[in-house]
NUKOL-724388 format. One record per residue (C-alpha): x, y, z. Coordinates in steps of 0.2 Angstrom, whole numbers, m for minus. Example, Ala and Ser with C-alpha at 12.3 -4.5 7.8 and 13.67 -1.06 7.14 Angstrom:
<sites>
SITE       u       v       w
SITE      62     m22      39
SITE      68      m5      36
</sites>
This chain:
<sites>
SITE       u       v       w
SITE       0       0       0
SITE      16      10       4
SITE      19       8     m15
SITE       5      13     m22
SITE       3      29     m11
SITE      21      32     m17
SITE      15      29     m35
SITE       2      39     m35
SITE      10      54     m29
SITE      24      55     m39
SITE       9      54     m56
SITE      m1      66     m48
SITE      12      77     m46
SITE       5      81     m29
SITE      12      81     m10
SITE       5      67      m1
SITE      m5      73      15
SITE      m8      65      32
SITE     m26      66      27
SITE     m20      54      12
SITE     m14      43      22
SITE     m26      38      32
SITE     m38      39      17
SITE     m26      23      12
SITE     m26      16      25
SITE     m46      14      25
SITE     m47      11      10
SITE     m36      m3      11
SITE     m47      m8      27
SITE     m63     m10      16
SITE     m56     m20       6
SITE     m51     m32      16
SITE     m67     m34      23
SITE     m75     m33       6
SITE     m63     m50       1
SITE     m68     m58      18
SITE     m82     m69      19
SITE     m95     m61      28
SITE    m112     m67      36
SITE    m127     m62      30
SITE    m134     m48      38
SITE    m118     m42      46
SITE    m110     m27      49
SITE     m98     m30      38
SITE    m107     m39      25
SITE    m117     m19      26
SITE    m101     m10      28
SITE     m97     m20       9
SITE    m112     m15       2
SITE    m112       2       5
SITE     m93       4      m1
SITE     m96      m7     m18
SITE    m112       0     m22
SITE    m101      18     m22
SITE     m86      10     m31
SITE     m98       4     m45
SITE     m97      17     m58
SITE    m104       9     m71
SITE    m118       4     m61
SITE    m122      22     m56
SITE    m117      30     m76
SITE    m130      14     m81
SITE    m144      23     m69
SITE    m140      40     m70
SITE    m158      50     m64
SITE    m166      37     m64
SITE    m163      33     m42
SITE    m172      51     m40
SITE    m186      49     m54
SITE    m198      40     m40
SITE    m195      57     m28
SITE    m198      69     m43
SITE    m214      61     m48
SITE    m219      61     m28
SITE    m215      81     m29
SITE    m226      81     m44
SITE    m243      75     m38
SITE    m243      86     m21
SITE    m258      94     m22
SITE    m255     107      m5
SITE    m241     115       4
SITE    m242     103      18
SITE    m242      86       7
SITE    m226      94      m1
SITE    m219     100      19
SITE    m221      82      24
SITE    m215      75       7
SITE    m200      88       9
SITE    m195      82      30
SITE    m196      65      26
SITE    m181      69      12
SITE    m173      79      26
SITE    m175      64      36
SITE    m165      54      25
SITE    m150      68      21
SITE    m158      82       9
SITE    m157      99      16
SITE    m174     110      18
SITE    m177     127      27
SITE    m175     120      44
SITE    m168     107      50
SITE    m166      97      69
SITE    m149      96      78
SITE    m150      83      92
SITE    m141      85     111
SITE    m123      78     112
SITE    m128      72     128
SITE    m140      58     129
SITE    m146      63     146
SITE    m154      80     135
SITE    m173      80     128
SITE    m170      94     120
SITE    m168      98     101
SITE    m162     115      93
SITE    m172     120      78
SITE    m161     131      66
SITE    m164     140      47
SITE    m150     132      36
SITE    m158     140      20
SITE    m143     131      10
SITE    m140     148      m4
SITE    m139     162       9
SITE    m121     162      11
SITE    m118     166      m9
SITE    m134     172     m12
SITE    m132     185       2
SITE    m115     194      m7
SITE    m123     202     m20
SITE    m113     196     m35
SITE    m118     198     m52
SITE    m107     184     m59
SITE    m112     171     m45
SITE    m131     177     m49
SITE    m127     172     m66
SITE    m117     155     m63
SITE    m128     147     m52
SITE    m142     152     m63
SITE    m134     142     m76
SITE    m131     127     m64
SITE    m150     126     m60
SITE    m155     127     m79
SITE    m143     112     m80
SITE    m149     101     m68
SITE    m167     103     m70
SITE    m166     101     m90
SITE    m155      84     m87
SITE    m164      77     m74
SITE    m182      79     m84
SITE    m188      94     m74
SITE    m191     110     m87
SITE    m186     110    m105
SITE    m169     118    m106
SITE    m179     134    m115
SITE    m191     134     m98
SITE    m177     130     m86
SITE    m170     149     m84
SITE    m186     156     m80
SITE    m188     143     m67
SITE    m172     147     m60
SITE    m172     164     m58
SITE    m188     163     m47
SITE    m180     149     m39
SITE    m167     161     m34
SITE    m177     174     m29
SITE    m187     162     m17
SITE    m169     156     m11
SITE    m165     175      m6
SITE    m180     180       2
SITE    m179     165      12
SITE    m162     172      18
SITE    m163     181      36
SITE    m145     186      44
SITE    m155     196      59
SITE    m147     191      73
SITE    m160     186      90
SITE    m159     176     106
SITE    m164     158     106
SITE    m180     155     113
SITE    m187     139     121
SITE    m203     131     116
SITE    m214     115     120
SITE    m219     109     104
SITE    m238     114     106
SITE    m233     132     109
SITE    m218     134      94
SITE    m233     128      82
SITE    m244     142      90
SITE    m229     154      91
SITE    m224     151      72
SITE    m239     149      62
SITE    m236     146      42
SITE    m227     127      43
SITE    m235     110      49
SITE    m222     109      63
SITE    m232      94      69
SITE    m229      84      55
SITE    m211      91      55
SITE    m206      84      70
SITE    m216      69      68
SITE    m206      63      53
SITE    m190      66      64
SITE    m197      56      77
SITE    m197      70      90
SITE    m215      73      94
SITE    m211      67     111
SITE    m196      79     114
SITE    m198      89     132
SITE    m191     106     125
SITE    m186     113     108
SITE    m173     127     108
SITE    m178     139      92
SITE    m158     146      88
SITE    m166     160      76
SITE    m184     164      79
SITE    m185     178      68
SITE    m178     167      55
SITE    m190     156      58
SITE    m204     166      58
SITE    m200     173      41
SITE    m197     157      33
SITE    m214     150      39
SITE    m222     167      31
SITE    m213     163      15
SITE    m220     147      14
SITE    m237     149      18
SITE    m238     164       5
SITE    m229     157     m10
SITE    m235     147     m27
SITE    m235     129     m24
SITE    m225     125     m41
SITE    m212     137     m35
SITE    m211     127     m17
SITE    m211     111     m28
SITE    m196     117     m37
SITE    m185     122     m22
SITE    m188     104     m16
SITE    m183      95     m32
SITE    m167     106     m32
SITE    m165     102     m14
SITE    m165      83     m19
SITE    m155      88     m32
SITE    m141      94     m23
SITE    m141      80     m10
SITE    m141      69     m24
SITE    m129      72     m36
SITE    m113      65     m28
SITE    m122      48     m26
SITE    m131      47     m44
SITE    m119      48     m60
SITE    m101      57     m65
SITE    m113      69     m77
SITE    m122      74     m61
SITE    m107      75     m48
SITE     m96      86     m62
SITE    m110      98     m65
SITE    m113     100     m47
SITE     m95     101     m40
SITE     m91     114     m54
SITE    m103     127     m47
SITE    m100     118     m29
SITE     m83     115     m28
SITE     m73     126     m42
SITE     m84     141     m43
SITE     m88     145     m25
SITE     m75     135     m14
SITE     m60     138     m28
SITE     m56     118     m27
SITE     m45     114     m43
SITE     m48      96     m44
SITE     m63      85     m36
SITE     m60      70     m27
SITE     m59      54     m38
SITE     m73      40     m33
SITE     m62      30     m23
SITE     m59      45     m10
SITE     m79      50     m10
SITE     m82      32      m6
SITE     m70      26       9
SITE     m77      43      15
SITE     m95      40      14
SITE     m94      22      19
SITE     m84      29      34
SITE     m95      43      40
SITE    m107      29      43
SITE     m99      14      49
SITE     m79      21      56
SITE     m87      20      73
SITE     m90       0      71
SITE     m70      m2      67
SITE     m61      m4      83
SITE     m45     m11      78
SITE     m43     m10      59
SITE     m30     m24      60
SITE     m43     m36      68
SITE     m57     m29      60
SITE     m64     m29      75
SITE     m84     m23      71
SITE     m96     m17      85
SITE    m110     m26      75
SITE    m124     m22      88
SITE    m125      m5      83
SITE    m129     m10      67
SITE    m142     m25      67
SITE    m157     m10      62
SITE    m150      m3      48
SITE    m151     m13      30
SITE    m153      m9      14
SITE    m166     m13       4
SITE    m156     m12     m14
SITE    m140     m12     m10
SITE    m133     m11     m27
SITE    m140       6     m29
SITE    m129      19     m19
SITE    m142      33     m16
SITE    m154      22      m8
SITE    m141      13       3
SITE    m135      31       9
SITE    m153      36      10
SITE    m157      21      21
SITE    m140      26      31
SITE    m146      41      34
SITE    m164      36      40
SITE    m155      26      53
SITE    m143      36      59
SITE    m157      51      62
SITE    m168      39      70
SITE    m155      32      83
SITE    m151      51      87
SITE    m169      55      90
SITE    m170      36     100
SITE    m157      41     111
SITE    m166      57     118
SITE    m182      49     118
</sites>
């Protein structure tokens, strides 16, 4: 392995990091587990299948949009803002962002949840730039003309009042947090289904939610409540588009790490597959890995997790994702 790192250094023209290293080394970890015989239905058998299912790149450019067609035709038929708000939590559930989101306690002794605005634009949006206005303009009109959404002579219109949705719904007012029962944050902040919100997250029970930005979340309840359906629909399926793209084909990953990536973080290169993969696979199962020379696996926290199709890496990470929010919420509960 040594070698290789050595090898790859010196083509890449590149100085090797400590990060590098240890990406490796995991790398080299999975798969050795991946050649092992596994049992069915353990850890590591889970741990395989979510790390081939991102390796397979023929698999996923076979796909392409076709993992997300399902959830676009759900966005589709909603016929209210609610249907789409409860259609839009249960993505967030499984990794999308949306307007607001849940951060669970640290400590498991806490039963309470922070409710924070994480409107995912605001902080490009918020600068002002012409050519940013312009660029991600452009990356909207891309994805929504591959993915099926709008005709590429539709798509700008779309986007441009996507964009304008996206930068109302920015609020940088700063305010103290505020702490609510669940009851009295629905009466406090009229405009969302905050019932069904935390009811998809599992969290109806929760003694006490701490409201990090309550002006912010008044205005974005407001927004929703007062604007079109079709343009609500589209700033979910560009939401599921972004949480997406790395996990679908390389067309979709290259269009969204160009804007992502090169335009806004100034990132030269992306990551090549393997790397995305040992981290992915990682992120959910590096706490299982005790001693990587063992392969020692902690498969009890991991015996309700599965996945359903575990060829297909977006609904493996879906499914990871659903699990891991659900033990959070379990844990407080």
């Amino acid at each position: 392995m040594v070698l290789a790192l050595t090898l790859l250094t010196a083509c890449s023209g590149r100085k090797t990091t400590e990060a590098d290293g240890i990406l490796w080394q995991q790398r080299d970890l999975l798969e050795r587990i991946a050649a092992a015989n596994n049992p069915h239905g353990s850890t590591s058998e889970k741990m395989t299948q979510l790390y081939l299912s991102a390796m397979d790149s023929l698999s996923l450019n076979a796909r392409g949009t076709e993992p997300i067609r399902r959830d676009l035709q759900r966005i589709d038929g909603c016929q209210t803002r609610d249907e789409l708000f409860r259609l839009m939590t249960g993505k967030q559930v499984e990794g999308m962002r949306g307007p607001v989101d849940i951060v669970f306690p640290t400590d498991s002794g806490s039963q309470r949840i922070h409710l924070v605005a994480t409107n995912e634009g605001d902080w490009f949006l918020s600068a002002d730039s012409t050519a940013t206005h312009a660029a991600y303009a452009a990356y909207i009109t891309k994805m929504f003309a591959y993915c099926g959404i709008a005709p590429a002579a539709e798509a700008p219109a779309r986007a441009e009042r996507l964009i304008a949705l996206e930068t109302r719904l920015t609020d940088d007012s700063a305010a103290d947090a505020g702490i609510f029962t669940i009851d009295s944050l629905c009466r406090t902040f009229p405009g969302c289904p905050w019932n069904i919100f935390f009811d998809i997250f599992g969290c109806r029970k929760v003694h006490e939610v701490i409201v990090e930005q309550p002006h912010a979340i008044q205005h974005i309840a407001d927004i929703w409540c007062q604007t079109p359906l079709d343009i609500l629909q589209d700033y979910v399926r560009l939401r599921l588009i972004n949480a997406a793209a790395s996990y679908l084909d390389d067309q979709m990953r290259a269009t969204y790490f160009e804007f992502y990536g090169h335009l806004l973080a100034g990132t030269t290169h992306d990551q090549p597959r393997w790397q995305r993969a040992v981290t992915a696979t990682m992120e959910v199962f590096g706490p299982a890995l005790q001693d990587a020379d063992a392969l020692s696996l902690a498969a009890d926290d991991f015996t309700t997790l599965s996945f359903d199709n575990p060829r297909c890496y977006w609904d493996n990470i879906q499914q990871a994702r659903l699990w891991a929010t659900y033990t959070q919420a379990l844990n407080i509960l």
